[in-house]
N, CA, C and O of each residue as an XYZ file, in Angstrom:
236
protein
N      99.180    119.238     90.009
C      99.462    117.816     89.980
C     100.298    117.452     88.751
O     101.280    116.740     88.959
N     100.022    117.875     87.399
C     100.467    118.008     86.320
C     102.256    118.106     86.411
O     103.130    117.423     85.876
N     102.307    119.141     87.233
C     103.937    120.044     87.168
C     104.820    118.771     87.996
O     105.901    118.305     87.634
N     104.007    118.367     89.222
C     104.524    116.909     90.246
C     104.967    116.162     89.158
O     106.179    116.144     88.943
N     104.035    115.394     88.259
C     104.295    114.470     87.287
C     105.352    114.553     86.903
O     106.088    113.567     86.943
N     105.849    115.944     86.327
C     106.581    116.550     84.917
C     108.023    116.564     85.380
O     108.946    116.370     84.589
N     108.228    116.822     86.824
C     109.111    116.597     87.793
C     109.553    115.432     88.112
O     110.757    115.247     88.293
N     108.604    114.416     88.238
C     109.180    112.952     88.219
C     109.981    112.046     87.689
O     110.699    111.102     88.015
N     109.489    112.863     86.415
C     110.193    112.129     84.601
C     111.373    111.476     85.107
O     112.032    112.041     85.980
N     111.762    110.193     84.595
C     112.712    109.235     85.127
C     112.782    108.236     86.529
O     113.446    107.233     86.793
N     111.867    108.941     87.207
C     111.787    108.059     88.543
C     110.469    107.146     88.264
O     109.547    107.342     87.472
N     110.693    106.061     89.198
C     109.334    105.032     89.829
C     108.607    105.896     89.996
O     108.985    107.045     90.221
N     107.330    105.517     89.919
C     106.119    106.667     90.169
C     104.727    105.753     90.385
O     104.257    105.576     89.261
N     103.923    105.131     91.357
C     102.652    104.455     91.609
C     101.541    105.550     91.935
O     101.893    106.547     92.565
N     100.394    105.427     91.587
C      99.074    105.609     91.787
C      98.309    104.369     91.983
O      98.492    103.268     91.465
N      96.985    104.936     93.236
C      96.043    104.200     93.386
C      94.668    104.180     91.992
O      94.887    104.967     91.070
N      93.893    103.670     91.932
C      93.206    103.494     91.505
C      92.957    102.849     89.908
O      93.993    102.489     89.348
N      91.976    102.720     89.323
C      91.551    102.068     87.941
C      92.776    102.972     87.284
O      93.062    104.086     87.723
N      93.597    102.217     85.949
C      94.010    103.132     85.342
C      94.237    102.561     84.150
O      94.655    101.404     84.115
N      93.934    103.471     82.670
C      93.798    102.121     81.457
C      94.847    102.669     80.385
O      94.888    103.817     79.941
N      95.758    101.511     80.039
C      96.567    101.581     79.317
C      96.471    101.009     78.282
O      95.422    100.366     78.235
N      97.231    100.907     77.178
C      97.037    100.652     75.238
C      98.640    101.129     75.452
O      99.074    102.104     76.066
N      99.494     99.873     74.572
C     100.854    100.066     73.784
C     100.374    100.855     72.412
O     101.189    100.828     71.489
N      98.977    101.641     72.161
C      99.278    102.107     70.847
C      98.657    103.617     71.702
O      97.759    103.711     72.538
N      99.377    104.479     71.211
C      98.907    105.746     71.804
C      97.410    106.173     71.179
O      96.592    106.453     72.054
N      96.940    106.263     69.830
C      96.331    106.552     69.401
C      94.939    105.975     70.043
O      93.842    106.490     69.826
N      95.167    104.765     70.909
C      94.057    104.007     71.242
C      93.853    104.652     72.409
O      92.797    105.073     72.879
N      95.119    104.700     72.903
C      94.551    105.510     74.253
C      94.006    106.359     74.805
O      93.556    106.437     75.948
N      94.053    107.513     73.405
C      93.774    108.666     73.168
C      92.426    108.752     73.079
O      91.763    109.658     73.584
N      91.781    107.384     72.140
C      90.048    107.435     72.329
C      89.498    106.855     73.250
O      88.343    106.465     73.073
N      90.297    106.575     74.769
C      89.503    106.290     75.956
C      88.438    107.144     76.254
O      88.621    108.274     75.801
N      87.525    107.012     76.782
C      86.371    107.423     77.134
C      86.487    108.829     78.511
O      86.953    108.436     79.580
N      86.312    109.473     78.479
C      86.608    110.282     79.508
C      88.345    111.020     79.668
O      88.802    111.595     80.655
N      88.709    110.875     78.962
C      90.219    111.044     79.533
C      90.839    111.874     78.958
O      90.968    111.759     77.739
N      91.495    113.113     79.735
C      91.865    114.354     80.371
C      93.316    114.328     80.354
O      93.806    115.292     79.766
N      93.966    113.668     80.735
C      95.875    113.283     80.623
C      95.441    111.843     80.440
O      94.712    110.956     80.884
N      96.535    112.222     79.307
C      97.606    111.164     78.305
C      98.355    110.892     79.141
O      98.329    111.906     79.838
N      99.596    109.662     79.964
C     100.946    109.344     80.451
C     101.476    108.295     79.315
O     101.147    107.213     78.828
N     102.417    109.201     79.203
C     103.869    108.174     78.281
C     103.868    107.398     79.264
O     104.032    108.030     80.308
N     103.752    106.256     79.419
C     104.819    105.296     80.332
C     105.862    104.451     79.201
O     105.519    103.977     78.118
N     107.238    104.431     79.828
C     108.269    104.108     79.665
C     108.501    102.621     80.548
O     108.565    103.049     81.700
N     108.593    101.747     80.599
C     108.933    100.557     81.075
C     109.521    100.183     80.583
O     109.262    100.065     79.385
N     110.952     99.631     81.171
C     111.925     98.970     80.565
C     112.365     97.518     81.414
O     111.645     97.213     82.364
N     113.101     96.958     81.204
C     113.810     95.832     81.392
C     114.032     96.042     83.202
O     115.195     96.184     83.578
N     113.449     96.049     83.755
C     114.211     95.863     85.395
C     113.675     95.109     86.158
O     112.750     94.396     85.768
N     114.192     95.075     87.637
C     114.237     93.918     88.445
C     113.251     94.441     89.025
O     113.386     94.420     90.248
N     112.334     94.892     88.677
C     111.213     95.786     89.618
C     110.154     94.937     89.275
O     110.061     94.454     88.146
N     109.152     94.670     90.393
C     108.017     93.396     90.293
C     106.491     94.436     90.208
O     105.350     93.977     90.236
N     106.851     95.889     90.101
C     105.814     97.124     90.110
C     104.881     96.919     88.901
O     103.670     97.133     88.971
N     105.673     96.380     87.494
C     104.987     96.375     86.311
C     104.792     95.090     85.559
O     105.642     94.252     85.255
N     103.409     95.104     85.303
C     103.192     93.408     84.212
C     102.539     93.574     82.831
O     101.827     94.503     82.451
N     102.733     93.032     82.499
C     102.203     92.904     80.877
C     100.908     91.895     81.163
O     100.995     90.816     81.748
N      99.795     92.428     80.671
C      98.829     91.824     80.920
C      97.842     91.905     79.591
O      96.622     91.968     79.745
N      98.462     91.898     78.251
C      98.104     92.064     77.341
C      97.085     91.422     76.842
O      96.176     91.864     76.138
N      97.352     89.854     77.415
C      96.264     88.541     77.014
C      94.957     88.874     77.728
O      93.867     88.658     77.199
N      95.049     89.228     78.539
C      93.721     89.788     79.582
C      93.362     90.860     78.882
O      92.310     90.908     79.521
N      93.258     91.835     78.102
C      93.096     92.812     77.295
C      91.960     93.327     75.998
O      92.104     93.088     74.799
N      91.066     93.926     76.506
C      90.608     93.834     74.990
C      91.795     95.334     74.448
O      92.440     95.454     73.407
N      91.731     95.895     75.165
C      92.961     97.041     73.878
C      94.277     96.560     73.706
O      95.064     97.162     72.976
């Protein structure tokens, strides 16, 4: 699944389920359970796939 990912690099890419993100890596890193790290990269586009939901947030 790993190598799929690694292959993707640069394209759109969705998954189902819970998934918890932090703009500070280090935070993300002390999630509870968690096995892979994802860089996500989000930039500026016309794509309605990604939101900033920071205010809703405790991380």
């Amino acid at each position: 699944m790993v190598s799929e990912y690694k292959q993707a690099i640069g394209s759109v890419r969705s998954w189902l389920g819970l998934t918890s993100t932090s703009r500070q890596q280090q935070i993300a890193e002390s999630f509870p359970r968690s096995t892979v790290l994802f860089i996500i990269d989000i930039r500026n586009t016309a794509s309605d796939a990604a939101r900033a939901i920071a205010n809703l947030s405790t991380y």
